[in-house]
C-alpha positions as CSV (number, residue, x, y, z in Angstrom):
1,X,-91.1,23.0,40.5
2,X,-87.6,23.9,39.5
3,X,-86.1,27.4,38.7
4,X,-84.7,27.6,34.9
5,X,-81.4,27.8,35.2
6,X,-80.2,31.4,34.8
7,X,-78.9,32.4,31.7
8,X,-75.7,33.9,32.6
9,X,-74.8,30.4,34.0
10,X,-76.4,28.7,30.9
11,X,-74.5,31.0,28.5
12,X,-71.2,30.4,30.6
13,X,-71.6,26.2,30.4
14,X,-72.0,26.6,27.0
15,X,-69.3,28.7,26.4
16,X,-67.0,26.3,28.2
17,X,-68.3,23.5,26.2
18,X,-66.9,25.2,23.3
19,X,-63.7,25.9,24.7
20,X,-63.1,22.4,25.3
21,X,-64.4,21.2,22.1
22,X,-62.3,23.2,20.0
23,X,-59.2,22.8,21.5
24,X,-59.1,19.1,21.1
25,X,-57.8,19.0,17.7
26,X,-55.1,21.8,18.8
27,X,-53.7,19.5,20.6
28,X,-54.1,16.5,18.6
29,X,-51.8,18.5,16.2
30,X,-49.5,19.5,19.3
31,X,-49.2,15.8,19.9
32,X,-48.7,14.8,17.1
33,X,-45.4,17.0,16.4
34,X,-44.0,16.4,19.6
35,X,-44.2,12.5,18.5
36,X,-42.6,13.2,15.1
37,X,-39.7,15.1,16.6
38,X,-39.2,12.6,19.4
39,X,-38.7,9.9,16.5
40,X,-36.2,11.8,14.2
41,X,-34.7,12.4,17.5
42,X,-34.8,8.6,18.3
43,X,-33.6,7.9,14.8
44,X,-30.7,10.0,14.4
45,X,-29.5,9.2,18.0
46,X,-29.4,5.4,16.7
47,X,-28.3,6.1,13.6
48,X,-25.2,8.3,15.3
49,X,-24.5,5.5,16.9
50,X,-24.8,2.6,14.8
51,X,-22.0,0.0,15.3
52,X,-18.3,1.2,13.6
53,X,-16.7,-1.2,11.4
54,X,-12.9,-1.8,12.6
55,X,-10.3,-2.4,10.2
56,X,-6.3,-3.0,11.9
57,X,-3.6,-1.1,10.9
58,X,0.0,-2.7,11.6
59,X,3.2,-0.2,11.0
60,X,5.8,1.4,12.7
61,X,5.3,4.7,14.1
62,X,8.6,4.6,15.8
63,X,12.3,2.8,15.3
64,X,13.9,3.1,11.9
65,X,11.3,2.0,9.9
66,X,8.9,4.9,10.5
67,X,10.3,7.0,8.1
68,X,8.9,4.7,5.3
69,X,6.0,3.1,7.3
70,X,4.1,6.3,8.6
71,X,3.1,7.8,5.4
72,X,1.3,4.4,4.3
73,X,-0.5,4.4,7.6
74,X,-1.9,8.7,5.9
75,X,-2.9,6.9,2.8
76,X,-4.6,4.6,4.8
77,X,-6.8,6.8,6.9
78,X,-6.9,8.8,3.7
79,X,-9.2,6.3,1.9
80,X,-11.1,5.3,5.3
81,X,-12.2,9.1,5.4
82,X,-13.0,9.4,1.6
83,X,-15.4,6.1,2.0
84,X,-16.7,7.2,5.1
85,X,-17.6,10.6,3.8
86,X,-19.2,9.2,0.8
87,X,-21.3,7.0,3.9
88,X,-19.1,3.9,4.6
89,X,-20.5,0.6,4.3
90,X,-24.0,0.7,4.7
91,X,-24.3,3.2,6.5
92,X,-21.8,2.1,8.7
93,X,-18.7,4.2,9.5
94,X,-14.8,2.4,9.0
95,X,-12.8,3.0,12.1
96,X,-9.0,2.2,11.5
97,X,-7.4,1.2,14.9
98,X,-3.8,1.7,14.2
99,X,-1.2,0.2,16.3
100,X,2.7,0.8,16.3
101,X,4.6,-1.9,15.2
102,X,7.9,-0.3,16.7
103,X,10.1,-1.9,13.6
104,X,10.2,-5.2,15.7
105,X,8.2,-8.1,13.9
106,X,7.7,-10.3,17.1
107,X,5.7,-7.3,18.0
108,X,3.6,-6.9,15.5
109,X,2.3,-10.3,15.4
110,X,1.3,-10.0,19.2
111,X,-0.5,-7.1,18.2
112,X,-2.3,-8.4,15.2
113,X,-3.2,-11.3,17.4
114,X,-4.6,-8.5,19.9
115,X,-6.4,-6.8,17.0
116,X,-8.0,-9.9,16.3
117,X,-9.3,-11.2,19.1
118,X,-9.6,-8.3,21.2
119,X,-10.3,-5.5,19.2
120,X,-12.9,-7.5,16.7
121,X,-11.1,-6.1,13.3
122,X,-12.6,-7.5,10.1
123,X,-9.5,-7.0,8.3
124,X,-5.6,-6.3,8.9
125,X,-3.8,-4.0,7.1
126,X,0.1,-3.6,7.3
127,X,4.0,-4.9,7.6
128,X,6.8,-3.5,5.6
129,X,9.6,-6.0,5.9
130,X,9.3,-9.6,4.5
131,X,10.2,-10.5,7.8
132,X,7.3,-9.0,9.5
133,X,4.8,-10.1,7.3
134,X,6.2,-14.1,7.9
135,X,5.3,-13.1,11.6
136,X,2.5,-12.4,11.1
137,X,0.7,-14.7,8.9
138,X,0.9,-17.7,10.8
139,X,-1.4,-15.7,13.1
140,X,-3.9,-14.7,9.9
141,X,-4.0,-18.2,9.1
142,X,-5.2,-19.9,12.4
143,X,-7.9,-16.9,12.8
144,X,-8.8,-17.8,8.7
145,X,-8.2,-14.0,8.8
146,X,-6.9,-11.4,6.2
147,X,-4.2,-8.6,5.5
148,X,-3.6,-6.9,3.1
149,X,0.4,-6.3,2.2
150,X,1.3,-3.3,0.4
151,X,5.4,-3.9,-0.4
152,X,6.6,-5.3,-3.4
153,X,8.8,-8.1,-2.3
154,X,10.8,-11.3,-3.4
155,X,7.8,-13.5,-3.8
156,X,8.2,-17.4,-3.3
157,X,4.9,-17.3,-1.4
158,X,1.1,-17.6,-1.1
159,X,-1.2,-17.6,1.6
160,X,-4.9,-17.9,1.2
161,X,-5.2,-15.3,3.8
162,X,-2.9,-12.6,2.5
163,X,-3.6,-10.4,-0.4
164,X,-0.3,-8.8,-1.5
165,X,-0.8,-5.3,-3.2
166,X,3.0,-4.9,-4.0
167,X,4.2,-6.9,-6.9
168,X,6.7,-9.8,-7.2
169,X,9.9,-10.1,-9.2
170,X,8.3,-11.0,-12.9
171,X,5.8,-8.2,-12.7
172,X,8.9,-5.5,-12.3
173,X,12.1,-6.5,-11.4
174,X,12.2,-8.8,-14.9
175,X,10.9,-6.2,-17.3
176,X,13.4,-3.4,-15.9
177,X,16.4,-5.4,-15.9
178,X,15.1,-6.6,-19.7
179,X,15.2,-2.9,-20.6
180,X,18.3,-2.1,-19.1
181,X,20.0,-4.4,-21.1
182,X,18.6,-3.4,-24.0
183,X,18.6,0.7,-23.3
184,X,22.1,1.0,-20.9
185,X,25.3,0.5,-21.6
186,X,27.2,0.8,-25.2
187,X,25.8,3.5,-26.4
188,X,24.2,2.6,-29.6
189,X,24.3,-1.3,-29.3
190,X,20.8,-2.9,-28.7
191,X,22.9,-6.3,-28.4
192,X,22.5,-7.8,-24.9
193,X,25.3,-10.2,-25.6
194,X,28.6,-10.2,-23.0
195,X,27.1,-6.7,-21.8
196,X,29.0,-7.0,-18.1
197,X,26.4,-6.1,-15.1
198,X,27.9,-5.6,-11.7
199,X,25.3,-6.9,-8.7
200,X,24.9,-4.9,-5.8
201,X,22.2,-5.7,-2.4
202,X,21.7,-5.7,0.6
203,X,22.2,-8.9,2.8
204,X,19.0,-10.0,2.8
205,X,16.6,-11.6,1.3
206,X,14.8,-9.5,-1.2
207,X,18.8,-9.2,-2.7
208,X,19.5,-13.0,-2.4
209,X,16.4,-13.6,-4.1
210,X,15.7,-11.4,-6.7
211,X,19.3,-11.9,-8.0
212,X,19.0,-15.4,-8.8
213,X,16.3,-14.7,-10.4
214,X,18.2,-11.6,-12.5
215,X,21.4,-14.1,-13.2
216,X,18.7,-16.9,-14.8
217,X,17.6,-13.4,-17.5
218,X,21.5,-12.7,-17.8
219,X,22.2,-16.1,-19.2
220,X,19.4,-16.2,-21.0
221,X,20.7,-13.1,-22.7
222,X,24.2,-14.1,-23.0
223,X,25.1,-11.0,-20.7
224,X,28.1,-11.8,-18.0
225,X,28.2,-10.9,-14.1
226,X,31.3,-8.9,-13.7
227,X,30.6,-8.7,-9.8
228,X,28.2,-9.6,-6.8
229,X,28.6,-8.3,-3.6
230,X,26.1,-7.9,-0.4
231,X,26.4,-5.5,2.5
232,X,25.2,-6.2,6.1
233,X,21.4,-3.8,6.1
234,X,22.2,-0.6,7.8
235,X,26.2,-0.1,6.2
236,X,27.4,3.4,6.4
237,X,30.5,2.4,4.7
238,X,30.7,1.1,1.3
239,X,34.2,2.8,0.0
240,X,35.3,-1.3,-1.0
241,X,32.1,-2.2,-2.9
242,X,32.2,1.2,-5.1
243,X,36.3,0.3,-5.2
244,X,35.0,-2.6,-6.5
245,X,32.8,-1.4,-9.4
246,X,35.4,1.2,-10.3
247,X,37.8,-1.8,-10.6
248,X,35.4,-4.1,-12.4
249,X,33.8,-0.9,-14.9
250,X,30.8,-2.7,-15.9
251,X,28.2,-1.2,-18.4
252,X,25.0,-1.6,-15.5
253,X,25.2,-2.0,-11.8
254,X,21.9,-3.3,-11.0
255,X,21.0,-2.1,-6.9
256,X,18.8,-3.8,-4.5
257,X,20.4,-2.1,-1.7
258,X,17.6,-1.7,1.3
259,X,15.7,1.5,0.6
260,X,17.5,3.4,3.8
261,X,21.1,2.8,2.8
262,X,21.1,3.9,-0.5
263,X,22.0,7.2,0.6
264,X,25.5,6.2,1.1
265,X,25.4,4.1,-1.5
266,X,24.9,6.9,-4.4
267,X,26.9,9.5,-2.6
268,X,29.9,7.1,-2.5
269,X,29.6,6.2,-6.3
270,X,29.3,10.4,-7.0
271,X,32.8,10.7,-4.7
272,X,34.8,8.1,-7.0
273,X,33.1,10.3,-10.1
274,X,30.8,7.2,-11.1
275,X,28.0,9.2,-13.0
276,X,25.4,7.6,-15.2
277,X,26.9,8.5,-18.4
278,X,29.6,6.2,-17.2
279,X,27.7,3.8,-15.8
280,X,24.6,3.7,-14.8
281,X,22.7,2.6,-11.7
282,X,18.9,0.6,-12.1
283,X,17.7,0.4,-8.7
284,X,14.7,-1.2,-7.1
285,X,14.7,0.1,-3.7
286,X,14.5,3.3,-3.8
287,X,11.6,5.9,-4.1
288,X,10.5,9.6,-3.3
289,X,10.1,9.3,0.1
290,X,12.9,7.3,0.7
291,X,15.3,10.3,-1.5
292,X,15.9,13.4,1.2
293,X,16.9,16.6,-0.7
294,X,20.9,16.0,0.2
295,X,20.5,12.5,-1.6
296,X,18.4,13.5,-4.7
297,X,21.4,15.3,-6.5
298,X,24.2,12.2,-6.1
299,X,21.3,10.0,-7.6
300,X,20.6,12.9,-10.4
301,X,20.3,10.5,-14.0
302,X,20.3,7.1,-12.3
303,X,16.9,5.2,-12.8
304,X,14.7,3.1,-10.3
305,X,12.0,0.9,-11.1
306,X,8.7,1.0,-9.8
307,X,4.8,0.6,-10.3
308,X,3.8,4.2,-9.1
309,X,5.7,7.3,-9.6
310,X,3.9,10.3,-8.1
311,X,5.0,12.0,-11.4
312,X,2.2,9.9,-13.6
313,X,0.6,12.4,-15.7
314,X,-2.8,11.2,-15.7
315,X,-5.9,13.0,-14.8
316,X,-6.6,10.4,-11.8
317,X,-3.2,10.5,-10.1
318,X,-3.1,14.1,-10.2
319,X,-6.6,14.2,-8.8
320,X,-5.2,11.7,-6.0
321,X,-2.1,13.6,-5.4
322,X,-3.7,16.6,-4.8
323,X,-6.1,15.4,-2.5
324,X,-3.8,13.5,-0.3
325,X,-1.3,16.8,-0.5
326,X,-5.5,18.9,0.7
327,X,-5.1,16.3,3.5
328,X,-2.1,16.0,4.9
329,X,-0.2,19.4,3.4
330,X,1.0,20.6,0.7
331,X,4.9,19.5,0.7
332,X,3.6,16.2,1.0
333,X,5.6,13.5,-1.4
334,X,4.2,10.3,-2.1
335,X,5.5,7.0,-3.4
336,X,4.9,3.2,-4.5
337,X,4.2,1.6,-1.1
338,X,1.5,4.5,0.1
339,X,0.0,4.4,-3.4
340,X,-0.1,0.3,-2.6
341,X,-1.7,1.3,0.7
342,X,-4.2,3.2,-0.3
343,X,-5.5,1.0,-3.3
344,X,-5.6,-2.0,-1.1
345,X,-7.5,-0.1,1.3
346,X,-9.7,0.9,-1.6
347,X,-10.1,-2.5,-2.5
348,X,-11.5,-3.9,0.8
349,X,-13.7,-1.3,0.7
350,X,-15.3,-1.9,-2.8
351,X,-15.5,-5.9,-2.0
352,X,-17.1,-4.9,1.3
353,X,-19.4,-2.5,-0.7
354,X,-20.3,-5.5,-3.3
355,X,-21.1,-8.0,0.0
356,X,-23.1,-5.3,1.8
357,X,-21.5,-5.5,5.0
358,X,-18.0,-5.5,6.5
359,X,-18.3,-9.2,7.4
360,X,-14.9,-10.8,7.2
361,X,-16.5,-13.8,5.8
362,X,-18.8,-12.0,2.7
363,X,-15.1,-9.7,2.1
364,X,-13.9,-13.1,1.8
365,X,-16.1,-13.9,-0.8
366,X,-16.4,-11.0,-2.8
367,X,-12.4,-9.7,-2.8
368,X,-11.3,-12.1,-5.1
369,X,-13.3,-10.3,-7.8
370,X,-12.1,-6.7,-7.1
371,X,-10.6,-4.6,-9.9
372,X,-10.7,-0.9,-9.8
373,X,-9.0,2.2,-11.3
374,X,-6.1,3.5,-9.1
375,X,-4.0,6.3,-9.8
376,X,-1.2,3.9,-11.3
377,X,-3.8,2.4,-13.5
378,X,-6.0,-0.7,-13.1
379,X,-5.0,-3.2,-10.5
380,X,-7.1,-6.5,-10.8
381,X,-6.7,-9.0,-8.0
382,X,-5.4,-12.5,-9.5
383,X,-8.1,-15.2,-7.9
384,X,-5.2,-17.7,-8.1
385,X,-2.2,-16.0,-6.0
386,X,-4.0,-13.4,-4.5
387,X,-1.6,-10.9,-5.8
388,X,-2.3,-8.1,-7.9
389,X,-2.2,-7.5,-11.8
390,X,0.5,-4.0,-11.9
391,X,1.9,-2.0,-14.5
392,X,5.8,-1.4,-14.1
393,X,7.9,1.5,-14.7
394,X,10.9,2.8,-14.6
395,X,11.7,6.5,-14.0
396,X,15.4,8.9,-14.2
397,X,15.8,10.4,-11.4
398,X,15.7,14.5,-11.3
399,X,17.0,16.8,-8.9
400,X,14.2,17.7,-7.1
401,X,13.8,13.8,-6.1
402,X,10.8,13.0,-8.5
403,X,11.3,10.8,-11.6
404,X,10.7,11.3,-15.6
405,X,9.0,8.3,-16.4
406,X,10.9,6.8,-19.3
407,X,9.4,3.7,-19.8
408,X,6.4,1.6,-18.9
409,X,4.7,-2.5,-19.9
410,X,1.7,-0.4,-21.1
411,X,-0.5,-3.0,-19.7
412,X,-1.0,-4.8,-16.1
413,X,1.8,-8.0,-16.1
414,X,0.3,-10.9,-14.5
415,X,2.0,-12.0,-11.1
416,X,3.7,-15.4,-10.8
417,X,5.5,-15.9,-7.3
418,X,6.9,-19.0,-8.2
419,X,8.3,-18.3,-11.8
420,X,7.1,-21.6,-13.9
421,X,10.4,-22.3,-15.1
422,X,11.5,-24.1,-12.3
423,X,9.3,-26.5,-10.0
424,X,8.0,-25.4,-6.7
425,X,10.6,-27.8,-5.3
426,X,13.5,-26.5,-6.9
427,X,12.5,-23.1,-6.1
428,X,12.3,-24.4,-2.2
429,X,15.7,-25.6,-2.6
430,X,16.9,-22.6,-3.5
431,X,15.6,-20.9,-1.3
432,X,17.4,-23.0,1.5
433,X,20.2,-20.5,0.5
434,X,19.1,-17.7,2.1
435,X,18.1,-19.8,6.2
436,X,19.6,-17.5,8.5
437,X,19.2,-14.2,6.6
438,X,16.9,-11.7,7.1
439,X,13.6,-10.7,5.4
């Protein structure tokens, strides 16, 4: 017959059993946590890494046309961070892969063709000369690609896989010289009649262009060309053309002088005592950035025409100047062709936004629909030229290198490259007047 089993051994089994029994849902919990915090874990390792969306940014950080260029590639990177701050594109981070253009346009288009295929961008942003962007859409057109262009320019082109930010002559250059005759020049006479308006540019072809399209509104107006006269880009002597105007005395001189020689240009006309009271300079090259403090003072009174002035008093450009100043300090002076830059940029990102992904092809889709409020005012996106609808302005110039705005279209004009009065072929054979020049 068996012994009982003692009760000390009885009592410690059982006490075991107990043990064991009630730690099983301690660690259930225990388990269960470490589970939990291995997903988040999981999760926000994935989500850290989820899949950039590259956009390609084309301008010159070096060569002479980083002065103007660099500050466009700030705005740029300016609304990248805003978006991506705000959680990109569903949920998806923009990364801008800028290159350096190096002011040579050969270059350039190797290196959107690089961005392309190598680097997988969904979209091209970039080019400041006409002449670059030429380059470079041949190579956006047999990738069925897209840039965005930020410059105003001559016009005389479409491309189904460019959207061009800046404006073209009718949307600016029309209206300002319209003005001018009307506002400049005998004091007190709002005739335009046999007003006398001296033409001075640039040899290229913004100048070429844009002035035959400024001589068809002088003789619509009955006004009279008292001179025309083109420097090679990059002149650091222009006593003969001033000698000129002094000779000739008209009541305008309308300037499409490139952007970087106007410096000489308006310290020439102050040395042979040309002031605006005398006769006054509309110019449609120049801007803040391009001004330095030793040029702001011979311009002093002149006017330029443009779609942005930093100097806009509303609420929202303030708001955007001050952030872009937060950013990138606060001496920080912005102009047309970086408030282009960063409103295209803006625009990708809202038509990326509406398609739900980066996707070249959905942007494709939806960017033809994109309006938005920028700090100029509302820019819509014309379906039909892929240009934008723009306001234009015209400001004086101050001291201090800003501009009082004196005078604005109060509403977005609508662009036409190709000006309807003439044919496509006639504006073609026009056109074969400027072969050899540069853009």
């Amino acid at each position: 017959m068996r012994e009982p089993l003692n009760k000390s051994s009885e009592a410690a089994r059982s006490g075991n059993q107990v043990l064991t029994g009630s730690n099983k849902p301690r660690v259930s919990v225990i388990l269960l946590i470490v589970l939990l915090i291995a997903a988040v874990m999981i999760w926000q390792y994935y989500a850290g890494t989820k899949e950039k969306i590259r956009i390609g940014v084309l301008h010159s950080l070096s060569g002479p046309l980083a002065t103007g260029e660099k500050p466009l590639v700030d705005a740029i990177q300016l609304a990248v961070e805003e978006a991506n701050a705000a959680g990109g594109i569903n949920d998806r981070k923009i990364e801008a892969v800028v290159v350096d253009c190096k002011s040579d346009s050969a270059y350039c288009a190797e290196q959107a063709k690089r961005l392309i295929v190598e680097e997988q961008v969904q979209a091209l942003f970039g080019c400041w000369t006409s002449d670059c962007r030429k380059a470079v859409r041949p190579i956006v057109e047999e990738h069925r690609h897209l840039l965005f262009y930020a410059l105003r320019y001559e016009g005389m082109e479409e491309s189904p896989n460019i959207l061009y930010g800046g404006t073209v002559p009718n949307q600016l250059v029309m209206p300002a010289v319209h003005w001018a005759l009307e506002n400049l020049g005998k004091p007190g006479s709002p005739d335009t009649r046999g007003k006398r308006i001296y033409l001075a540019g640039s040899d290229y072809a913004y100048s070429r262009v844009t002035n035959i399209l400024i001589k068809d509104l002088l003789t619509a107006h009955s006004a009279v060309v008292a001179g025309e006269r083109y420097l090679p880009l990059g002149s650091m002597v222009m006593d003969d053309l001033v000698a000129d105007i002094v000779r000739q005395q008209p009541d305008i001189v309308l300037n499409t002088i490139s952007g970087t020689d106007n410096a000489v240009f308006f310290r020439t006309l102050e040395k042979n005592g040309i002031t605006p009271d005398k006769i006054p300079v509309l110019s449609f090259s120049v801007t803040e950035v391009g001004l330095t403090a030793q040029d702001t003072v011979p311009m002093t009174g002149h006017y330029a025409a443009r779609n942005y002035f930093q100097t806009i008093p509303t609420p929202e450009n303030q708001a955007f100047v001050q952030r872009f100043r937060d950013r990138f300090g606060q001496q920080a002076v912005l102009d047309s062709p970086m408030e282009a830059s960063y409103v295209n940029m803006q625009m990708w990102i809202q038509a990326a936004l509406e398609a739900g992904s980066g996707d070249l092809g959905k942007v494709q889709r939806t960017i033809l629909r994109q309006s938005l409020p920028a700090p100029e005012g509302i820019v819509s996106l014309d379906p039909n030229t892929r240009h934008v609808w723009k306001v234009a302005r015209i400001g004086k110039a101050r001291k201090d290198g800003q501009f009082d705005i004196v005078w604005d279209s109060g509403r977005p004009l609508e662009p036409a490259p190709f000006p309807t009065y003439r044919s496509r072929e006639e504006w073609d054979q026009l056109l074969e007047t400027t072969a050899g020049l540069e853009w």
